[in-house]
Backbone as JSON Lines, residues from 0, in Angstrom:
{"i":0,"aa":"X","n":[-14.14,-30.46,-22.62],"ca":[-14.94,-30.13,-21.45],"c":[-14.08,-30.07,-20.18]}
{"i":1,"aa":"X","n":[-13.16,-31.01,-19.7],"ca":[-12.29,-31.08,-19.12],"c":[-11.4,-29.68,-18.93]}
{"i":2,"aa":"X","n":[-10.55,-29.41,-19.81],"ca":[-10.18,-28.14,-19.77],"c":[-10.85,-26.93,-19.92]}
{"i":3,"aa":"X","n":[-12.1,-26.8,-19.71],"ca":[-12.72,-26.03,-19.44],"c":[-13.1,-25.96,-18.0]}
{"i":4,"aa":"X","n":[-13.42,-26.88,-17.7],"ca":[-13.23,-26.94,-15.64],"c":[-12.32,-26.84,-15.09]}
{"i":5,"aa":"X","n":[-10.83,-27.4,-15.82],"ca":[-9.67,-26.81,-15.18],"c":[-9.77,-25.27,-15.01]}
{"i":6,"aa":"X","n":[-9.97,-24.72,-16.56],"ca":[-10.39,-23.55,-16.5],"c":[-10.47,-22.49,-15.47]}
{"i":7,"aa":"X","n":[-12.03,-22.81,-15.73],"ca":[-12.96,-22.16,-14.64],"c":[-12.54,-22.38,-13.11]}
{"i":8,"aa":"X","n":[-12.09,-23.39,-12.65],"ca":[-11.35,-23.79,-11.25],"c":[-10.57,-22.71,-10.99]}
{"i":9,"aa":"X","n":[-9.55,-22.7,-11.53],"ca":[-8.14,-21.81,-11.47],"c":[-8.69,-20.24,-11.63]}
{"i":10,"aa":"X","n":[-9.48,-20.03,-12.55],"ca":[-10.27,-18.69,-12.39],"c":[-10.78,-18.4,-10.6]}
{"i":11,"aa":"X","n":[-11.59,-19.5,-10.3],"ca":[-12.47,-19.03,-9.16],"c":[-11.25,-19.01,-8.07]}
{"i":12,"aa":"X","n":[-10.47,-19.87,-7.93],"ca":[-8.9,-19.87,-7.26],"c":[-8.27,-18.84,-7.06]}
{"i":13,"aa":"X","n":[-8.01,-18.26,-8.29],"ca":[-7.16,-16.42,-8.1],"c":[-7.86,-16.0,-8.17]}
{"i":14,"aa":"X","n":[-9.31,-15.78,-8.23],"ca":[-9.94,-14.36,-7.93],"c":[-10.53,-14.69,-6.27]}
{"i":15,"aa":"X","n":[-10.15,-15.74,-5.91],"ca":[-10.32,-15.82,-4.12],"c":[-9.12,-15.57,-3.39]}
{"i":16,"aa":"X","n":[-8.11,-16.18,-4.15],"ca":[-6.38,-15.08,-3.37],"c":[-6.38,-14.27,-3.99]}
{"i":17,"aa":"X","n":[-6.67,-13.6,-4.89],"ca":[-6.75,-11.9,-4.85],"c":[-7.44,-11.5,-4.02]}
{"i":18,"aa":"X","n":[-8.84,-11.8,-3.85],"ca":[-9.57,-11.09,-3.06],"c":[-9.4,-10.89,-1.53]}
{"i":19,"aa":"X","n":[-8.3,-12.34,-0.92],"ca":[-7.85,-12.32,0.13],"c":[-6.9,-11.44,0.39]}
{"i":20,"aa":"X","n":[-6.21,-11.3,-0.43],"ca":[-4.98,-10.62,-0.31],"c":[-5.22,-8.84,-0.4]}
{"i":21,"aa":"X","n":[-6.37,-8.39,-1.33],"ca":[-6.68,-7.08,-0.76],"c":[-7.5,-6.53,0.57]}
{"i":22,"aa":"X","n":[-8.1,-7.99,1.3],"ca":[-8.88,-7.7,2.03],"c":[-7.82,-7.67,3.32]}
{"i":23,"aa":"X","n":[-6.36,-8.31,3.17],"ca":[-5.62,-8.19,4.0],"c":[-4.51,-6.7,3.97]}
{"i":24,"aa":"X","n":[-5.04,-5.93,2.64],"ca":[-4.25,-4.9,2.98],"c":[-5.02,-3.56,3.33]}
{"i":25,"aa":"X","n":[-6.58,-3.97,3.29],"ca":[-6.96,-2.79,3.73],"c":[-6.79,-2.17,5.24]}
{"i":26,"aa":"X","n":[-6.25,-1.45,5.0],"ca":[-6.25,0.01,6.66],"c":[-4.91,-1.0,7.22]}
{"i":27,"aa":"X","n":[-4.05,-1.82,6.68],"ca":[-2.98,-2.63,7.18],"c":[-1.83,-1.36,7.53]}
{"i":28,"aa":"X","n":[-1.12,-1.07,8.66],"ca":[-0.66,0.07,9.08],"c":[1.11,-1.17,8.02]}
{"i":29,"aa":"X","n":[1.41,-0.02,7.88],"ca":[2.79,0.28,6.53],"c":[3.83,1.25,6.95]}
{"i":30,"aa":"X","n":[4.81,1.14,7.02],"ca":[5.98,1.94,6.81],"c":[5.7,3.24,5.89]}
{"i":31,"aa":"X","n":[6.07,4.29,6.27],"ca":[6.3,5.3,5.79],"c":[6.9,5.13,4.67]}
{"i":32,"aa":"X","n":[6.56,6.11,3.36],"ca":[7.47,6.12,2.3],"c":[8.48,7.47,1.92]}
{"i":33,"aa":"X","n":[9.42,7.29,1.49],"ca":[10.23,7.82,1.51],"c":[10.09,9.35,1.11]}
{"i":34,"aa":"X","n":[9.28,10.5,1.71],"ca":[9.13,11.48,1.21],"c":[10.02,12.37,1.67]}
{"i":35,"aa":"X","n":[9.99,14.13,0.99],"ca":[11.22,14.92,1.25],"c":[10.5,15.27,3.04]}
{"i":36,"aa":"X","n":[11.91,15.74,2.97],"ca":[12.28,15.74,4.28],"c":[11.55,17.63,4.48]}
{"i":37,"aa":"X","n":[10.83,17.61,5.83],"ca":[10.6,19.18,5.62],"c":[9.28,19.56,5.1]}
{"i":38,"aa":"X","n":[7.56,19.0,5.02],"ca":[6.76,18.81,4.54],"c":[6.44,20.04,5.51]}
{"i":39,"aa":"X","n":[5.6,21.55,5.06],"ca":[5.52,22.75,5.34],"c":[3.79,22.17,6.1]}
{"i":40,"aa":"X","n":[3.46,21.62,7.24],"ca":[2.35,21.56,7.04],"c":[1.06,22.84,7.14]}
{"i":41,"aa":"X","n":[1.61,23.21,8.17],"ca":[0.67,24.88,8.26],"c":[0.69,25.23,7.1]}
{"i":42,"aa":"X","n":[1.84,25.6,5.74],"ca":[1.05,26.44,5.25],"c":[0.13,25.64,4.13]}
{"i":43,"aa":"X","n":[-0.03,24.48,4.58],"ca":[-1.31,24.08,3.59],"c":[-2.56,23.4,4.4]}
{"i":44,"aa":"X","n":[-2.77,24.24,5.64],"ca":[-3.88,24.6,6.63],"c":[-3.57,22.97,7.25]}
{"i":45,"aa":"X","n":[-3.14,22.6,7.37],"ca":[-2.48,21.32,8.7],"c":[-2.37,21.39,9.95]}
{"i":46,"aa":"X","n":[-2.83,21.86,10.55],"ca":[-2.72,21.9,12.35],"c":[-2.04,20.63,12.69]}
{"i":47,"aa":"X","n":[-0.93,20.25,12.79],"ca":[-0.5,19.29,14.02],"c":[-0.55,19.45,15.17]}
{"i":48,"aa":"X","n":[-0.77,18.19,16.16],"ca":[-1.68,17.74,17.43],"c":[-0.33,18.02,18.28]}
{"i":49,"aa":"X","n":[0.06,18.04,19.09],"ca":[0.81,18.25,20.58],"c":[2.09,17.02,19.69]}
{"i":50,"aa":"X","n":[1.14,15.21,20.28],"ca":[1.89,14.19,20.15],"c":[1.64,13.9,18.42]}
{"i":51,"aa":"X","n":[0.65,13.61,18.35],"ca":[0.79,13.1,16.93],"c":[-0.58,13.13,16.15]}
{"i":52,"aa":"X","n":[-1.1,13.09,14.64],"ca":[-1.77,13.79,14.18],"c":[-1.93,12.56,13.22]}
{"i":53,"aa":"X","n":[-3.38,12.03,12.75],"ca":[-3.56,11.38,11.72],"c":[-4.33,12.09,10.6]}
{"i":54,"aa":"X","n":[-3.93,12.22,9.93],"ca":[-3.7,12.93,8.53],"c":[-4.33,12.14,7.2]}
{"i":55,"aa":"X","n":[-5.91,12.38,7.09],"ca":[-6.34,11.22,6.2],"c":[-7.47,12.15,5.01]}
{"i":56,"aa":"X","n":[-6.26,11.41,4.28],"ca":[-6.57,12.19,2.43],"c":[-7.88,11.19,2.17]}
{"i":57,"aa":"X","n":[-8.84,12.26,1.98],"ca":[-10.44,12.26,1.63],"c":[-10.98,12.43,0.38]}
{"i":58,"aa":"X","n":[-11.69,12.07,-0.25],"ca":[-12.36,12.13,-0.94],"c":[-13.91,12.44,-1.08]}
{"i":59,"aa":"X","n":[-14.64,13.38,-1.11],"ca":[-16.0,14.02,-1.32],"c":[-17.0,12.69,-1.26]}
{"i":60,"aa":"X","n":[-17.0,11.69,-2.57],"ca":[-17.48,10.63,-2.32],"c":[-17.23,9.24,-2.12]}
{"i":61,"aa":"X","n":[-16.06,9.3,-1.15],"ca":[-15.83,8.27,-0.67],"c":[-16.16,7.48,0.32]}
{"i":62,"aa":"X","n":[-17.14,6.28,0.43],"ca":[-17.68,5.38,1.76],"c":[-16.89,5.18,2.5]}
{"i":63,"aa":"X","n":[-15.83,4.88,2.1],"ca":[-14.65,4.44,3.13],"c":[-14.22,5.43,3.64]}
{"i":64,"aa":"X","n":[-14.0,6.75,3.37],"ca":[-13.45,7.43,3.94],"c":[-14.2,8.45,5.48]}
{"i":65,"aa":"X","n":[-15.89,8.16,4.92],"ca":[-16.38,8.62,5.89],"c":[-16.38,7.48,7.41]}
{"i":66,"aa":"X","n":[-16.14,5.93,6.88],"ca":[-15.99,5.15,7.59],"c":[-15.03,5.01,8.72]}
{"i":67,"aa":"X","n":[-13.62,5.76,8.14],"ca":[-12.36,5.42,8.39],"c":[-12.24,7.33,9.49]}
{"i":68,"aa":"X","n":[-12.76,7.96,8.84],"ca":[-13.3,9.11,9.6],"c":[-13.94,9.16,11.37]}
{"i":69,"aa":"X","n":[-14.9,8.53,11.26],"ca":[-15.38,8.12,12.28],"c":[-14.52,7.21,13.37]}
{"i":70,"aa":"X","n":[-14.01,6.43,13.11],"ca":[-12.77,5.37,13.69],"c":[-11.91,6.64,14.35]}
{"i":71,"aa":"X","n":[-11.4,7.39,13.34],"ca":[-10.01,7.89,13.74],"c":[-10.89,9.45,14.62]}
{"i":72,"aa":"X","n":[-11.61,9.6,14.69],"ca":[-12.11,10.59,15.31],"c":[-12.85,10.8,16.68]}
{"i":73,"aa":"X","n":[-13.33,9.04,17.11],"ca":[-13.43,8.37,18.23],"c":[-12.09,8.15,18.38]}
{"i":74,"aa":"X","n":[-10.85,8.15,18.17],"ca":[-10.12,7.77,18.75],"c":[-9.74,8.93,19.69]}
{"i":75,"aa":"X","n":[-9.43,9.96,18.23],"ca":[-9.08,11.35,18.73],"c":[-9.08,11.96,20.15]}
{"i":76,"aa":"X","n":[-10.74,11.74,20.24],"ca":[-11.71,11.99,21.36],"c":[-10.96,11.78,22.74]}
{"i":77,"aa":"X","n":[-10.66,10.28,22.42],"ca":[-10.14,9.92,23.96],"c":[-9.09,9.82,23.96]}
{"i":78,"aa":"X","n":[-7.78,10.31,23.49],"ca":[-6.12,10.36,23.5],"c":[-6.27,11.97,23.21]}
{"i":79,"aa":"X","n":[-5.67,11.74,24.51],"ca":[-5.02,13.4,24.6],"c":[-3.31,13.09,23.59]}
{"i":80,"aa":"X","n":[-3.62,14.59,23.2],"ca":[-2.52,15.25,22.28],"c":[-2.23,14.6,21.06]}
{"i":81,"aa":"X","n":[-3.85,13.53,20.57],"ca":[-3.76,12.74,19.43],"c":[-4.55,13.99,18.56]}
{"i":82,"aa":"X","n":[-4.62,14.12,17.48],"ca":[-5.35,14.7,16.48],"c":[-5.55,14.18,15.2]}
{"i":83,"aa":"X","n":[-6.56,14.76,14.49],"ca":[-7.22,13.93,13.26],"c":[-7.32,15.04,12.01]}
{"i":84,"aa":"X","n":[-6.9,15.42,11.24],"ca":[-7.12,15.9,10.28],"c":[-7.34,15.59,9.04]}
{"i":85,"aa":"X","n":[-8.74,15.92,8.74],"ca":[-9.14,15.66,6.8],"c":[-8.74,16.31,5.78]}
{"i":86,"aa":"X","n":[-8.4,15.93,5.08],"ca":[-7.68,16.53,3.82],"c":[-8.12,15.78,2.46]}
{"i":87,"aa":"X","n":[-8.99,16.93,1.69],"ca":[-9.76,16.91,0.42],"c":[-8.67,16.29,-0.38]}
{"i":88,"aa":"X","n":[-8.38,15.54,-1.0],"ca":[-7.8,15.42,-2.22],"c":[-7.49,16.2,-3.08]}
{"i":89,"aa":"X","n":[-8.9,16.98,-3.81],"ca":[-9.07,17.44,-4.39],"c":[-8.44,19.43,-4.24]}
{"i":90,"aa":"X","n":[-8.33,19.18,-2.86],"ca":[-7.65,21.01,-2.47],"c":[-6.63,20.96,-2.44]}
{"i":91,"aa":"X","n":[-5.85,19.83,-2.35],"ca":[-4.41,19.35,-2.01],"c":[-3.73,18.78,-2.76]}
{"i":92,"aa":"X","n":[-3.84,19.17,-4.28],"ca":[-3.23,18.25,-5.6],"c":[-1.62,18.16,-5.33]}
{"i":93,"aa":"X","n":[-1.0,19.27,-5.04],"ca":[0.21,19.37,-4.56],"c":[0.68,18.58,-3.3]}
{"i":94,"aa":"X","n":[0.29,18.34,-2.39],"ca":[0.86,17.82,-1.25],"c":[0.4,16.07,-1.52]}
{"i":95,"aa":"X","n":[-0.98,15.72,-2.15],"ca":[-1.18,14.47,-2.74],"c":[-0.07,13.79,-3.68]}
{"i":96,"aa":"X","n":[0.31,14.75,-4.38],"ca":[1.8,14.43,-5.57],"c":[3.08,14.29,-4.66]}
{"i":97,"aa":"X","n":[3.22,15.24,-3.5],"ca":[4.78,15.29,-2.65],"c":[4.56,14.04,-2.07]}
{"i":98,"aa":"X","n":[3.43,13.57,-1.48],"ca":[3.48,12.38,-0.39],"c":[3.34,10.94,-0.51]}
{"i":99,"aa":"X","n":[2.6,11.0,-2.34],"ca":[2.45,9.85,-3.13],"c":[1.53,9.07,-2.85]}
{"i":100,"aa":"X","n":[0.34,9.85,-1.99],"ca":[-0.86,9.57,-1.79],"c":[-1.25,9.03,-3.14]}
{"i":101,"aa":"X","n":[-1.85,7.36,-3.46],"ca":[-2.4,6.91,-4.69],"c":[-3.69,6.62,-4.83]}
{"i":102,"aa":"X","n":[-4.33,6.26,-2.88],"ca":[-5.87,6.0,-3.1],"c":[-6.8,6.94,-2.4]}
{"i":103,"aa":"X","n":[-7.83,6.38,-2.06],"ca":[-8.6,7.54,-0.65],"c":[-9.48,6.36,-0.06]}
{"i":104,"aa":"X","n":[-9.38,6.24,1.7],"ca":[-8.85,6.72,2.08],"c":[-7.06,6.44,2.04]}
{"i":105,"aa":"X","n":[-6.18,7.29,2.53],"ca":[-5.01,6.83,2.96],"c":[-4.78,7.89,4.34]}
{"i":106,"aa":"X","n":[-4.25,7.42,5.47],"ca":[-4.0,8.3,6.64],"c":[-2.28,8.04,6.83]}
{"i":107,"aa":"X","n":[-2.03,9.27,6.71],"ca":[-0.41,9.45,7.34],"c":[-0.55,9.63,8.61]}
{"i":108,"aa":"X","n":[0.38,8.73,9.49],"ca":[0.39,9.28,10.95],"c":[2.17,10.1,11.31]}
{"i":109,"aa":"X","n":[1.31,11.07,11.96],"ca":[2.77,12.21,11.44],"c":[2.96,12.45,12.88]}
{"i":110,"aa":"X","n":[4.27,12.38,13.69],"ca":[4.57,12.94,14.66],"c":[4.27,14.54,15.2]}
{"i":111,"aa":"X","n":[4.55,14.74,16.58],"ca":[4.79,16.18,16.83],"c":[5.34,17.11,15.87]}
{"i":112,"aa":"X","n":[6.65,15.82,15.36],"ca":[7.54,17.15,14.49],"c":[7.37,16.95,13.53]}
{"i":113,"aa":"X","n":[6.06,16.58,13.02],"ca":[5.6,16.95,11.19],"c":[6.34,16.04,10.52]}
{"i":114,"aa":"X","n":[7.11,15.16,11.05],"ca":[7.07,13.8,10.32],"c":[6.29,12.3,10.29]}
{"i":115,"aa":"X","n":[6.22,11.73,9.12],"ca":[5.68,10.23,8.85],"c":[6.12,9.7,9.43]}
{"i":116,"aa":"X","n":[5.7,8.96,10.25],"ca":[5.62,7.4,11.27],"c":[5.29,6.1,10.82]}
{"i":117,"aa":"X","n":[4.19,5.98,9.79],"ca":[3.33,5.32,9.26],"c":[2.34,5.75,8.7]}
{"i":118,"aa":"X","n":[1.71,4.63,7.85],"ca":[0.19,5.11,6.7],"c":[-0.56,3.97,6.74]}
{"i":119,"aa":"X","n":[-1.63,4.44,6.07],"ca":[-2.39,3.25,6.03],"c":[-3.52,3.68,5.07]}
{"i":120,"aa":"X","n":[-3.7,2.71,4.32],"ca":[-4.72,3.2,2.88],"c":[-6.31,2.18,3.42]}
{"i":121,"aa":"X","n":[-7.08,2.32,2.57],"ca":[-8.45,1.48,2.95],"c":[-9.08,1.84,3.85]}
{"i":122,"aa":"X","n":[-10.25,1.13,4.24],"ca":[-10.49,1.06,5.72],"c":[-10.04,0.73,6.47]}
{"i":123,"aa":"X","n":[-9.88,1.82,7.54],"ca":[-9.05,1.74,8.84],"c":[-9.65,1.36,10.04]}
{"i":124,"aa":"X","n":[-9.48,0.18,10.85],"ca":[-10.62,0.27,12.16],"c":[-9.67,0.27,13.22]}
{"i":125,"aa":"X","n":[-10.88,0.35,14.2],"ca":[-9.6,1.11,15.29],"c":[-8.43,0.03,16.08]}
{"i":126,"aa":"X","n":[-8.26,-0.43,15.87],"ca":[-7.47,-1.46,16.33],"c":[-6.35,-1.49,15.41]}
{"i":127,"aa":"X","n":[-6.19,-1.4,14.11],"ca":[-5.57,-0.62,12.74],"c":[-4.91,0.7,13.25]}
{"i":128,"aa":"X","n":[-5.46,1.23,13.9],"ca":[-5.32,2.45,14.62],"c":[-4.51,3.14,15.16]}
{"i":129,"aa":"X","n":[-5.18,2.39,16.54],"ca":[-4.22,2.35,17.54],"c":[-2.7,1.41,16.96]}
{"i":130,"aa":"X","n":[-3.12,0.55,16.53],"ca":[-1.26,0.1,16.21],"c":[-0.73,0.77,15.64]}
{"i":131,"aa":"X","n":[-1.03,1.77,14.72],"ca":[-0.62,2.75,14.26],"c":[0.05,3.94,15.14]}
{"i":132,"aa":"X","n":[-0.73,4.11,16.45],"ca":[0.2,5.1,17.04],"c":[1.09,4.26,17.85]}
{"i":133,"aa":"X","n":[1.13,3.33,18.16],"ca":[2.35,2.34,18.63],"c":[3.44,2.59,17.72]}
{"i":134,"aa":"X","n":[3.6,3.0,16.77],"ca":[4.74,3.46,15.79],"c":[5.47,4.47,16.43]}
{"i":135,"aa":"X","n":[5.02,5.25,16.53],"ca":[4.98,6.98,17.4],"c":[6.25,6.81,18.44]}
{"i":136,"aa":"X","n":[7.4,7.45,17.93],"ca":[8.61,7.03,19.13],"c":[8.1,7.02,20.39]}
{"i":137,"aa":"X","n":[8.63,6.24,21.08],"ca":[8.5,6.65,23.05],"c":[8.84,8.1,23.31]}
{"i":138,"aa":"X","n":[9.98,8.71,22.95],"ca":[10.53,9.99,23.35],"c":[9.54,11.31,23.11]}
{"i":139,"aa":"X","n":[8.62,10.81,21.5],"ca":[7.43,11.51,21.44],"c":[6.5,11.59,22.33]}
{"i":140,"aa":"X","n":[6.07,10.09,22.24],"ca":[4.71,9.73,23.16],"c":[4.74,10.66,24.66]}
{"i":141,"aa":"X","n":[6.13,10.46,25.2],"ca":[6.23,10.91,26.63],"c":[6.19,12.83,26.99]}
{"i":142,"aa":"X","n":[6.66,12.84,25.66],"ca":[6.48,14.36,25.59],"c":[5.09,15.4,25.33]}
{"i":143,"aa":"X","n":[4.46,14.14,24.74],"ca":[2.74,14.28,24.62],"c":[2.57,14.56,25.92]}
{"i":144,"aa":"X","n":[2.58,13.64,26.29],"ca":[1.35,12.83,27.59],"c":[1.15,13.98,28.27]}
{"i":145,"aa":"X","n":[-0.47,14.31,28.87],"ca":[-0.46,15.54,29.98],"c":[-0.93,16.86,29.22]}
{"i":146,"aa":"X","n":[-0.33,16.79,27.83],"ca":[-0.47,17.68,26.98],"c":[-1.89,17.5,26.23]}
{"i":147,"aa":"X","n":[-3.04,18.35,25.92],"ca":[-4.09,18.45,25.01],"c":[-4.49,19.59,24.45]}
């Protein structure tokens, strides 16, 4: 009986630091991963923003993603030369494989010049966000500003 409550203890134990530990990585802004250099975004209908562009691979029925949508689209709103672009998963099998997109949501935040800054998978809230464009070089940012 005894080792059966040890058991069960140690069960309820790691499935509460697991559960902590994913609840600490959702929308957690991350280092860029190492993709090729040179990602064509126009021609796979990508509009990049002036300063910088969050770039968040969607899914049709995903809660989170309409969640994480809304966040980054109020942000949009009020930062000039910020932009938000959705991207289907499902239209984008190729650029999902180049960028190593694994969940939905995930948002790349991509500079002026069509490069990764940072990502962030899960739900994203805005405070997630915004630290996210705190990544965004100064030399960028300043070249934004003024610009919409």
């Amino acid at each position: 009986m005894l080792g059966q409550v040890i058991a069960l203890v140690v069960l309820v134990l790691g499935t509460a630091a697991l559960g902590v530990w994913w609840s600490a990585r959702q929308g957690a802004v991350r280092a860029p991963r190492e993709t090729p250099v040179g990602i064509d975004w126009a021609s796979s209908g990508i509009a990049l923003a002036d300063r910088v562009t969050f770039v968040q691979f969607s899914a049709e029925v995903c809660a989170a993603c309409r969640s994480t949508s809304r966040v980054l689209g109020g942000l949009t709103g009020a930062s000039p030369g910020v932009g938000h672009r959705e991207v289907l998963v499902d239209d984008h099998l190729d650029l999902v494989r180049t960028l190593g997109v694994l969940r939905t949501p995930t948002v790349l935040v991509v500079d002026g010049g069509g490069r990764e800054v940072a990502r962030m998978s899960g739900v994203v809230s805005d405070t997630q966000a915004r630290q996210a464009l705190s990544r965004v070089p100064a030399a960028v940012q300043a070249d934004g500003e003024g610009q919409s």
